[in-house]
The first five atom37 places (N, CA, C, CB, O) and aatype in JSON, in Angstrom:
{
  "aatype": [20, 20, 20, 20, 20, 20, 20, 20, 20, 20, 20, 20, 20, 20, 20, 20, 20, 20, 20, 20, 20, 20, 20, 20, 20, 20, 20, 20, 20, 20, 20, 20, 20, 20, 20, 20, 20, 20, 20, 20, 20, 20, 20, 20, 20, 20, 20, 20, 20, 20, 20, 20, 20, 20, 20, 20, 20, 20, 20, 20, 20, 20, 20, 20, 20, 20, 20, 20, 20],
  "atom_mask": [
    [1, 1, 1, 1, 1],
    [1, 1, 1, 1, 1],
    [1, 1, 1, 1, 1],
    [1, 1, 1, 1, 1],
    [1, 1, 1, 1, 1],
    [1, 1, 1, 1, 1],
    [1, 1, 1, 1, 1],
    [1, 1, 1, 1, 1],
    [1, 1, 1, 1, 1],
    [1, 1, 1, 1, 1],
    [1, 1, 1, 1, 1],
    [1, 1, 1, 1, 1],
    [1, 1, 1, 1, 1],
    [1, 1, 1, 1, 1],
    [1, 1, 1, 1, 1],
    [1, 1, 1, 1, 1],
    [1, 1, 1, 1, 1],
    [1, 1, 1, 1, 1],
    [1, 1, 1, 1, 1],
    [1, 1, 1, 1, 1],
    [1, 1, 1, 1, 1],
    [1, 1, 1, 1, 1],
    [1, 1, 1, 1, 1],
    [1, 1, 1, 1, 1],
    [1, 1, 1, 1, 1],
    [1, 1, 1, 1, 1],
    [1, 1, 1, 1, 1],
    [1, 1, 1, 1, 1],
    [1, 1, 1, 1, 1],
    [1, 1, 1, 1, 1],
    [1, 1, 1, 1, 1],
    [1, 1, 1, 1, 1],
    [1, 1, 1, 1, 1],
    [1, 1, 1, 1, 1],
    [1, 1, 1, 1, 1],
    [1, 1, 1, 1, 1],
    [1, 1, 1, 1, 1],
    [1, 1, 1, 1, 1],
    [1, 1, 1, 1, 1],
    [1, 1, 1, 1, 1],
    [1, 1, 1, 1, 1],
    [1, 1, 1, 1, 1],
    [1, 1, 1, 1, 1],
    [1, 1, 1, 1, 1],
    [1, 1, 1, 1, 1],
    [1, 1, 1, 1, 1],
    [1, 1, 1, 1, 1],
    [1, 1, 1, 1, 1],
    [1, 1, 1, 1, 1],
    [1, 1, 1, 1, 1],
    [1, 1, 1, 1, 1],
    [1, 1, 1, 1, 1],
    [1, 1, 1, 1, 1],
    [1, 1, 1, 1, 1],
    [1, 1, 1, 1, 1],
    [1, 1, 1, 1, 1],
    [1, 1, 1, 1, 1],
    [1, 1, 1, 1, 1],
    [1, 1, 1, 1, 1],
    [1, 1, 1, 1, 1],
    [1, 1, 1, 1, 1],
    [1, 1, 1, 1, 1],
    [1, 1, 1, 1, 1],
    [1, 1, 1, 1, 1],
    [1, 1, 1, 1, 1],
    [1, 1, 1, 1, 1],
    [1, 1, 1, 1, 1],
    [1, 1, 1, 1, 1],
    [1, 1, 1, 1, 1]
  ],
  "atom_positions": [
    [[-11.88, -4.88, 4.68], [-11.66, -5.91, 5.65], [-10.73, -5.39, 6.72], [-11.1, -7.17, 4.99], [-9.97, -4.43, 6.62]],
    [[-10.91, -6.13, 7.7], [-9.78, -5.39, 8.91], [-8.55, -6.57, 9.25], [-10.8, -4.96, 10.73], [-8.85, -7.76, 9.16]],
    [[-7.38, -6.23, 9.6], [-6.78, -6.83, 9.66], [-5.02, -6.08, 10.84], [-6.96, -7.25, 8.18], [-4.33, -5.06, 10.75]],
    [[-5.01, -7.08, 11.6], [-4.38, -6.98, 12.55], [-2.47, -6.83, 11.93], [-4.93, -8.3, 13.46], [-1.77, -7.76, 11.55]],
    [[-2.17, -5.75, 12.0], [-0.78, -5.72, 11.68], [0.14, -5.85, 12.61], [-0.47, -4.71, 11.11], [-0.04, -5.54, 13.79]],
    [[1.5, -6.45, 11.96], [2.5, -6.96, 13.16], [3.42, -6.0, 13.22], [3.27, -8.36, 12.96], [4.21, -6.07, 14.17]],
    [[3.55, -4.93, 12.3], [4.54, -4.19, 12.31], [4.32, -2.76, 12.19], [5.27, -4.61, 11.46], [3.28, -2.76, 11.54]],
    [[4.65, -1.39, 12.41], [4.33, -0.33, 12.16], [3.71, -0.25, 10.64], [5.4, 0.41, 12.47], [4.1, -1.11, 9.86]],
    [[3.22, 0.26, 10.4], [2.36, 0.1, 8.88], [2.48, 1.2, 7.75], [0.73, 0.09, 9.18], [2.0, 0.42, 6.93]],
    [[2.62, 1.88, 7.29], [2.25, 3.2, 6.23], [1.03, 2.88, 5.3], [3.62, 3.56, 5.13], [1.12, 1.83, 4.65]],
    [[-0.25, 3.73, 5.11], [-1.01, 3.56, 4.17], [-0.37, 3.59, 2.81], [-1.95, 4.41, 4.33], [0.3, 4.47, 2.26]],
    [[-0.93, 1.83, 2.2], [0.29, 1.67, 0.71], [0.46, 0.68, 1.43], [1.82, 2.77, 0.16], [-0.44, -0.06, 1.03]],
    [[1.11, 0.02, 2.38], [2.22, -0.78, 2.14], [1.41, -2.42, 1.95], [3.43, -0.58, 3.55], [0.31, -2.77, 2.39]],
    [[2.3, -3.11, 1.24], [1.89, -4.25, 0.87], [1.93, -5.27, 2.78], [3.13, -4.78, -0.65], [2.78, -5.21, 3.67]],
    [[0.78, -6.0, 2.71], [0.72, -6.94, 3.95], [0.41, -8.33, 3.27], [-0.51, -6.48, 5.14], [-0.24, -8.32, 2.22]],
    [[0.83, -9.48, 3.79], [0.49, -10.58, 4.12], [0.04, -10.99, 4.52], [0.71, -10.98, 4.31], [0.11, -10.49, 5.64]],
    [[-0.81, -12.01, 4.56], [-1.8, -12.91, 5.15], [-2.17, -12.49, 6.29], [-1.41, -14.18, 5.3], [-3.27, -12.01, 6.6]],
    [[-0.73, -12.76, 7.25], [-0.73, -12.37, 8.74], [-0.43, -11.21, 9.55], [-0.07, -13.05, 9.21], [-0.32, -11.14, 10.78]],
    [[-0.3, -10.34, 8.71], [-0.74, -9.09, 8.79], [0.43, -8.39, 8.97], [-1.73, -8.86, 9.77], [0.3, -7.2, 9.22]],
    [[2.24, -9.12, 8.88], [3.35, -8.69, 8.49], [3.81, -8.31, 7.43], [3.91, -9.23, 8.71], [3.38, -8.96, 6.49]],
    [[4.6, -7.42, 7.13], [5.0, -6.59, 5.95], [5.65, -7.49, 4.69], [6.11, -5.48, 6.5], [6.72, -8.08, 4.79]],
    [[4.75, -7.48, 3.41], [5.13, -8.41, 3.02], [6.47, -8.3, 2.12], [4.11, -8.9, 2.54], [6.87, -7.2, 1.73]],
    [[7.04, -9.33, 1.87], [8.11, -10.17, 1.79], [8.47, -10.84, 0.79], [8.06, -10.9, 2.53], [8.51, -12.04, 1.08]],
    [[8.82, -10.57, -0.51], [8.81, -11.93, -1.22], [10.41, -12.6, -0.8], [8.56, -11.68, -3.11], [10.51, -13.82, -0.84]],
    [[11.38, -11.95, -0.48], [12.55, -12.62, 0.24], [12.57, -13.59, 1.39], [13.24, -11.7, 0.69], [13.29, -14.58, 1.54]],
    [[11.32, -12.93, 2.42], [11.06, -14.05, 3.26], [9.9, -14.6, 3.23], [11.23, -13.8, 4.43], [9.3, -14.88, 4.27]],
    [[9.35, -14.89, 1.84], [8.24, -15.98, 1.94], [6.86, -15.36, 2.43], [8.7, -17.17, 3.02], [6.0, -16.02, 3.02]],
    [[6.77, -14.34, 2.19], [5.55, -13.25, 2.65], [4.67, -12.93, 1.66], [6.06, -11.85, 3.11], [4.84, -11.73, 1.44]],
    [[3.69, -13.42, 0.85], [3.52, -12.58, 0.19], [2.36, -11.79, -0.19], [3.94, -12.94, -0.47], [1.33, -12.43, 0.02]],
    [[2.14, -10.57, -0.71], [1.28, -9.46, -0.59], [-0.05, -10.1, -0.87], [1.65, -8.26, -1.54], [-0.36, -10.78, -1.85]],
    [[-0.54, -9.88, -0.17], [-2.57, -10.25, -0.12], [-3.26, -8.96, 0.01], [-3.28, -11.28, 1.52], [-4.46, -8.85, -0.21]],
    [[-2.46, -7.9, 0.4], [-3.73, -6.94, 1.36], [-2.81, -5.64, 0.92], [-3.97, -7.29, 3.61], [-1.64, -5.84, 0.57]],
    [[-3.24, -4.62, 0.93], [-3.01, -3.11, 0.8], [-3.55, -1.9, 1.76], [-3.52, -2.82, -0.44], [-4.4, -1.06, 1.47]],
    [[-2.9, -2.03, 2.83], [-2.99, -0.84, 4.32], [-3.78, 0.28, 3.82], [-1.29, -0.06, 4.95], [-3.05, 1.05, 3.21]],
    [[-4.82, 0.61, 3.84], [-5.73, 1.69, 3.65], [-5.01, 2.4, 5.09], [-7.62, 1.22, 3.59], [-4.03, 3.09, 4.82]],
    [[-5.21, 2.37, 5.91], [-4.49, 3.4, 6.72], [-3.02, 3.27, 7.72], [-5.55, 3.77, 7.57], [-2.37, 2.25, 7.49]],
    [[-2.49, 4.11, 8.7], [-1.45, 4.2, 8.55], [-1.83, 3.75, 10.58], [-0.73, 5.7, 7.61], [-2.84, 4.13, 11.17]],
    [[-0.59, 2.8, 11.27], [-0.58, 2.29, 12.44], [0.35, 1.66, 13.22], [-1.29, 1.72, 12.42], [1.02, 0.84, 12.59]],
    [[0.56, 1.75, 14.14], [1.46, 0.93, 15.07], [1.57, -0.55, 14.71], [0.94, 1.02, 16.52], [0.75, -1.13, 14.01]],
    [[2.48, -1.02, 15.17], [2.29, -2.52, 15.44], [1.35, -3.01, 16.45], [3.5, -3.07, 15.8], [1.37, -2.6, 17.62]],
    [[0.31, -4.11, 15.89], [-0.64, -4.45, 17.02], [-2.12, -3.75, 17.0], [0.07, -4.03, 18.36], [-3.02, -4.11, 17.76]],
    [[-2.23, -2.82, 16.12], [-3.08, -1.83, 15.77], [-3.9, -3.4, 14.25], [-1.9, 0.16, 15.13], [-3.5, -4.34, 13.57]],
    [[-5.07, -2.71, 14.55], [-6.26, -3.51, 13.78], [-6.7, -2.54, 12.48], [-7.74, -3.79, 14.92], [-7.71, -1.9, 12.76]],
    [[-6.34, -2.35, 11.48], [-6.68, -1.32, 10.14], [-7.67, -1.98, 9.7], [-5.55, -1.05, 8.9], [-8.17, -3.03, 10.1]],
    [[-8.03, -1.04, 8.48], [-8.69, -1.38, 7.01], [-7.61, -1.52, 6.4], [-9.65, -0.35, 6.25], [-6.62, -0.79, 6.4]],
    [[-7.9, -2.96, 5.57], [-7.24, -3.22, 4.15], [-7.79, -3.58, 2.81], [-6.48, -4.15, 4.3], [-9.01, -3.41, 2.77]],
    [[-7.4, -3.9, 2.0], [-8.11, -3.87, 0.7], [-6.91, -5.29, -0.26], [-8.08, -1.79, -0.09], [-5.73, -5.44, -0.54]],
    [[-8.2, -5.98, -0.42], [-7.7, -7.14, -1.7], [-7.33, -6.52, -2.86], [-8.86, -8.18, -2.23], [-6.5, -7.15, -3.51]],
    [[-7.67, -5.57, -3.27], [-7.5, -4.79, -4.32], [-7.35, -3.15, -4.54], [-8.39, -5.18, -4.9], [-8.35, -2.67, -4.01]],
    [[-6.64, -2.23, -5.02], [-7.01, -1.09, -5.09], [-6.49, -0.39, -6.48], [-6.6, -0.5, -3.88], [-5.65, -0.96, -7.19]],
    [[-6.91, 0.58, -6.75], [-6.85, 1.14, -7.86], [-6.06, 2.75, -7.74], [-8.33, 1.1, -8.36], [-6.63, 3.69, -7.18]],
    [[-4.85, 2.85, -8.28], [-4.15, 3.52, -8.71], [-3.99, 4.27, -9.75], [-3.63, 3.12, -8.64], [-3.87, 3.89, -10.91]],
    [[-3.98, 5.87, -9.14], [-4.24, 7.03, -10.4], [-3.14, 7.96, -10.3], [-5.73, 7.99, -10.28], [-2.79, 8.56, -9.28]],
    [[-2.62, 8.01, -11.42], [-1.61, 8.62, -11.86], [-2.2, 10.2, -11.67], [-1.19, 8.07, -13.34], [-3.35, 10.49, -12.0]],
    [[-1.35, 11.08, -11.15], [-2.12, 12.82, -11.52], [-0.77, 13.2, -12.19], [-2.68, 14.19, -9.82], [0.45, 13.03, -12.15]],
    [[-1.85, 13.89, -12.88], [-1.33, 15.25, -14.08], [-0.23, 15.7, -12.98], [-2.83, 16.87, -14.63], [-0.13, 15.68, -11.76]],
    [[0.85, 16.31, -14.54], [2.19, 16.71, -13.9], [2.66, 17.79, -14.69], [3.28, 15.56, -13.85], [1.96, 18.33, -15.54]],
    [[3.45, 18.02, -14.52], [4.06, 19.37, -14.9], [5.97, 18.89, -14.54], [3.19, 20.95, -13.64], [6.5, 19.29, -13.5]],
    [[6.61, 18.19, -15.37], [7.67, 17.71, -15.2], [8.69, 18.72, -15.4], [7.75, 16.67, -15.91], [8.47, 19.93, -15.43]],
    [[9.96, 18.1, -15.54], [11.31, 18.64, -15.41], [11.12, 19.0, -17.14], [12.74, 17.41, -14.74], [10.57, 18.32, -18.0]],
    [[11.79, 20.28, -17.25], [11.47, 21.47, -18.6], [9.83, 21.33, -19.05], [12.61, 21.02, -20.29], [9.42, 21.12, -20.2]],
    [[9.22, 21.45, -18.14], [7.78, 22.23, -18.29], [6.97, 20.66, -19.22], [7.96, 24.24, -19.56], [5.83, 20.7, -19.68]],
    [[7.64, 19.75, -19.27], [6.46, 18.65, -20.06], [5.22, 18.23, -19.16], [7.22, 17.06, -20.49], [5.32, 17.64, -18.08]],
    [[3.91, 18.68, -19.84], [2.57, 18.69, -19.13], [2.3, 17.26, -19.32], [1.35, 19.73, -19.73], [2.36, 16.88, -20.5]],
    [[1.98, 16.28, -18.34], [1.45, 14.97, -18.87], [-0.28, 15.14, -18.24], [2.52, 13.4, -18.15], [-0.71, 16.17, -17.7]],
    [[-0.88, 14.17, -18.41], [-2.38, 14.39, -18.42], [-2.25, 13.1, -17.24], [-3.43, 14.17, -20.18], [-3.04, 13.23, -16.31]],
    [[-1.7, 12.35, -17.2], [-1.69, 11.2, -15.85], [-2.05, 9.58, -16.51], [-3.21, 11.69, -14.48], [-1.83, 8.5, -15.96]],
    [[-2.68, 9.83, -17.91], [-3.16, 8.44, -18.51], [-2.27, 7.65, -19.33], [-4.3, 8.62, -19.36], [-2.71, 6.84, -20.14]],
    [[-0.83, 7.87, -19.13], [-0.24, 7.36, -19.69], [0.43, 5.99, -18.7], [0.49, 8.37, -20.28], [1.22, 5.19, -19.21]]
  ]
}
């Protein structure tokens, strides 16, 4: 879906309804997920939903994780 943002944007960031950065302090709250990255006033793709994947790591003293945890 496309949707008109009010504020500079980062792909990720949670939006609101009205296309301001959402807020649960000021009564904002997240509907939409910025597929890409834009100015204020700029018209994106967003997403009702998205799906998040952990990648394989190689941590602090060499612990290998596989990402499915």
């Amino acid at each position: 879906m496309k949707i008109t943002v009010a504020a500079d944007t980062v792909k990720g960031d949670l939006l609101g309804r009205s296309g301001a950065l959402a807020d649960a302090n000021g009564n904002v709250p997240a509907e939409f997920v910025a597929l890409e990255s834009a100015d204020s006033g700029s018209t994106i793709n967003a997403a009702k939903h998205v799906y998040c994947k952990k990648p394989s790591t190689i941590g602090t003293g060499g612990a290998v994780t596989r990402g499915d945890h």
